[in-house]
Every structure is written in C-alpha cells, then in structure tokens.
N, C-alpha and C positions, 0 to 999 in steps of 0.2 A: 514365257513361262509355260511348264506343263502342269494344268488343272487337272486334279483327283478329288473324289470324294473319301473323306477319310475313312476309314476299314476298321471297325473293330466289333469286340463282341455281343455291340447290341444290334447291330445290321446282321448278326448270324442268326440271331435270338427273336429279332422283329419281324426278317426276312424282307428286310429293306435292299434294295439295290441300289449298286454300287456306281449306276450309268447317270448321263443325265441328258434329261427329256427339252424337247423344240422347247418347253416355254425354261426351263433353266438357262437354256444357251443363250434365247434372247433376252431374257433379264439380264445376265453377266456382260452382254454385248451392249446394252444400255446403259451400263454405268460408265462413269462421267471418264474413268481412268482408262476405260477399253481402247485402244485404237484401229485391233482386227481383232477377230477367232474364228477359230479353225477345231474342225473337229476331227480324232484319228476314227479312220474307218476299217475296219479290220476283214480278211476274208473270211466267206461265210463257208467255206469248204475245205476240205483236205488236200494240206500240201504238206510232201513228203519231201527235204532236198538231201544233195549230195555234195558237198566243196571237197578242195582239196589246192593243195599248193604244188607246186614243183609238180607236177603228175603223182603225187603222195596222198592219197584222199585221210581227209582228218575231223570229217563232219557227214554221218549218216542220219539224220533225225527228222521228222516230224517239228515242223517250224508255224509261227505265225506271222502275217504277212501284216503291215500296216500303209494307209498312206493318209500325207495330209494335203492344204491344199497345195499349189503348187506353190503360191507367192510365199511361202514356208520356207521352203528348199532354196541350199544358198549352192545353188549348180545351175549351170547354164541349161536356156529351155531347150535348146537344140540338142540334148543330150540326156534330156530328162521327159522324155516324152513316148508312149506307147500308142501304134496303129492295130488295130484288129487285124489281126492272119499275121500279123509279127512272131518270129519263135525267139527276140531273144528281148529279155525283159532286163532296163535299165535298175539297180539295186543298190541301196546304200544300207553300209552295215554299220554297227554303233561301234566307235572307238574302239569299247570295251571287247569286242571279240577278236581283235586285232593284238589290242595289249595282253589277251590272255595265252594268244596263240606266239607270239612275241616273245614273251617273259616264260613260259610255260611248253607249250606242245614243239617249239622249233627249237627250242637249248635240250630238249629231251634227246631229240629223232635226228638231230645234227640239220637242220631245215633253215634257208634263208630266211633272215624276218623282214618281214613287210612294212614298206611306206607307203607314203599316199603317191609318190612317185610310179608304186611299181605292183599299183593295182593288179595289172594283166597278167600278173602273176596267179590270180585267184582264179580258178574254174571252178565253175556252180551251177549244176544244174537242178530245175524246179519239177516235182510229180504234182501232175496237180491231177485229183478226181471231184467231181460231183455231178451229182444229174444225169446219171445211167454214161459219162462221159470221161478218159482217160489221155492227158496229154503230156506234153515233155517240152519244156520252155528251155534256153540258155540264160543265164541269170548273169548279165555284164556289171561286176563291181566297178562302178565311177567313182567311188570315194568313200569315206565316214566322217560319222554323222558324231561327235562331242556334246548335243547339244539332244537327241532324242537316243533311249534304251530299243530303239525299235527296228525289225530288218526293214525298211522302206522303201515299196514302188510308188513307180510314177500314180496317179489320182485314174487316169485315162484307164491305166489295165488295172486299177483295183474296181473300178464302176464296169468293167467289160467281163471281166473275172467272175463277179460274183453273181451279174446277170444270168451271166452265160451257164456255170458252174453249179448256182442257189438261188434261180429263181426265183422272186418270190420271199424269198429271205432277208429282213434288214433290222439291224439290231441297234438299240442306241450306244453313240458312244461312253468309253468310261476312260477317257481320257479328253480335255482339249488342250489346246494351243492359243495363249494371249500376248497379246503383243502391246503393251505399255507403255505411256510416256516416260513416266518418273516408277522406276522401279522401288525408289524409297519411298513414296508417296505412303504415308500410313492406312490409307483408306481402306489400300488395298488389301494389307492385314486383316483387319476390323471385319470388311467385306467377307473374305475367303471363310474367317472362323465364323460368323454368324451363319454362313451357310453351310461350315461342316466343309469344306474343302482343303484339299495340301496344295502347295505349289512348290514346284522344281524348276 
C-alpha cells in the first residue's frame, strides 16, 4: 500500500504539512497489521531529463526522481543497484508513461510501442545540477513499475545523489510504502482515517 496524508483545504488554511515525521512512521510501523515500511525519498536537487524512442526524442522536462527501499523493488538486485563514479543509472518508469506514449505519442508519430520485452528501446538521459555542480547520467530503463506513479532509482544513487548534489539537505517523506498481512483487515481502515491518511 502507498500511504498519504490526505490533502485539502484546511491543510492550505492551517499550513499543515503534508509529510510525515520519524515518530508518525514509527507509530504506523507499530501497529499490530504493519509487516514492513518504507519511506519514498525524493531528490533534493535539479534534474533536467531527455527520453526518446527509436532515436525520436519525445520527453524534454524537468523530472523528479524517487526511491524506495530496495526489498520494495520487485527486480533482480544484480540489476537494481548503483556504485559512485557509475554514469549509467538503473530507472524504473510507472506503467502509466508507457501506456500514454503507447495509446497516444506512438499511434500519432507512426512510432513502435513499447513492451516490457523491449525496454532497450528507451534512451534516457539524466541533467542533474546542485551544489556549484553539473553532471550527465545514462538512465537504463529495466522495466515498469504498476504498482508506484513514480520515476524510480536504485536507494544507493538516491542517498549518493543527494549527498553529493544537496548536502545538507533532507526533507520528510510525503509518501510511504506498507506492506500488510490482511489487506482487508478493517483495522487498517479505521487506523489510516483517524490519522487523516489515503491509501493506494
């Protein structure tokens, strides 16, 4: 399950935030239905990327980066793992930009659509700046993700990333990740709305 806190107009009004703090996480990790959590981490700097398919570029923008823990990620660790002085960053993209570029930008532009078969079809590369600093990553699509809206690196270059890029810098999460016995278990209902949480 993906935990939110839920969003509306008296958190604009109160100037409540929308994150949640070491003692929320370990309270949630406490109750009796938790079996893991995980928090997403997001980078704390500027990254600028570039995709493109066939040699056809179809994605210029300003992106944000996420990552969770690893025992999350349903990809082999041999493939899902970042070393410092590495330039090419392992990336899982959500479904959803697959099926938009699928149904959408490749029926347009006469463009092969993409499986999970035929990743390496995707060229992506990463601008990343912070910290008086300027670098240029390859970003290797290994698959997508149905189950997070999020572009996701390995844990390893998201804690090296943002060291390196925003020192200094560390923000709570405003998303986590629960991993449950009994997804019908009501408690867990009950639980989320008395603290104001969504789940996905």
């Amino acid at each position: 399950m993906v935990i939110s806190r839920k969003i509306g107009a008296s958190n604009v009004i109160s100037g409540k935030t929308n994150t949640f703090s070491p003692a929320d996480i370990a309270d949630l990790g406490e109750q009796p239905f938790a079996k893991a959590i995980g928090a997403f981490v997001s980078n704390e700097y500027h990254v600028d990327a570039s995709m493109g398919i066939s040699g056809t570029n179809i994605l210029n923008s300003e992106i944000f980066l996420e990552s969770v823990p690893d025992s999350f990620v349903d990809v082999a660790a041999t493939t899902w793992h970042y070393t410092p002085g590495d330039r090419v960053v392992p990336i899982l993209l959500p479904r959803s930009y697959i099926t938009m570029y699928n149904f959408g930008f490749a029926k347009t532009h006469s463009l092969p659509k993409i499986s999970d078969g035929v990743v390496g079809m995707i060229d992506m590369t990463l601008f990343v700046q912070g910290n008086g600093r300027h670098e240029e990553f390859k970003g290797r699509v290994i698959g997508f993700s149905g189950k997070v809206t999020s572009v996701l690196v390995p844990e390893s270059f998201m804690k090296w990333s943002n060291a390196t890029f925003a020192p200094g810098k560390e923000s709570d999460p405003s998303r986590l990740l629960l991993k449950v016995g009994n997804p019908a278990d009501e408690t867990i209902a009950k639980y989320m709305d008395a603290q104001g949480y969504e789940m996905d």
